[in-house]
N, C-alpha and C positions, 0 to 999 in steps of 0.2 A: 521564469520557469514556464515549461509548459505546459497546458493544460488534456488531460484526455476528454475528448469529446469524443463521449457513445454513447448511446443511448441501451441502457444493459440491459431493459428491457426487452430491448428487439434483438437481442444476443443471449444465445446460450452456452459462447464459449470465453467462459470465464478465465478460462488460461491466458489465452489471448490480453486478455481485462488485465489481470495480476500482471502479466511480463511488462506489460506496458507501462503499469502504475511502477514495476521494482525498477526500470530502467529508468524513468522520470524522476521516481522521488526516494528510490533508495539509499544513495547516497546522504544525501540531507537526512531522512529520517535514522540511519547509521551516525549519522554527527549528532545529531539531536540524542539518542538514544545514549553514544557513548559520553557525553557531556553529564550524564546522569552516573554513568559506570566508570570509573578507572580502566576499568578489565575488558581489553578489544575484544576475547573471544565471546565474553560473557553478551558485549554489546551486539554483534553480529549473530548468538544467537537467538536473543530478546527479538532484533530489528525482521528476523525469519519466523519468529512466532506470530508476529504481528502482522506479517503479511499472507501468514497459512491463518490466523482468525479472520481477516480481511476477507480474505478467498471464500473461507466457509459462511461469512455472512453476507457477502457478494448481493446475494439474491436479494436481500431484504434494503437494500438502499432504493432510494423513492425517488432521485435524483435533484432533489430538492437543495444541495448546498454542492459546492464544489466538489469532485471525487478526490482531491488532494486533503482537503479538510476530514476527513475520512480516515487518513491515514494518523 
């Protein structure tokens, strides 16, 4: 898998950030997610909550561990 390498500190567009991370890892985190839920619609909308609290804490990550482990 691969990794996003950015440094978000020196970015202030975090959409950018998000699209990149839901392209990379959204799949797998929808698997992961739905392996907890039976219910697909239920799992894709948990897997969209998770990446709109991501987004909104965006700013506060220190880049101190992987931006995947984040997720």
């Amino acid at each position: 898998m691969e990794e996003i390498i950015i440094d978000i500190h020196m970015s202030d567009n975090y959409e950018t950030i998000i699209s990149q991370a839901m392209d990379l890892y959204g799949q797998a985190l929808l698997e992961l997610v739905y392996s907890y839920t039976p219910n697909r619609d239920l799992a894709e909308d948990l897997t969209q909550e998770i990446f709109i609290k991501c987004y909104q804490k965006l700013h506060q990550y220190n880049g101190k561990a992987k931006l995947e482990s984040s997720f």
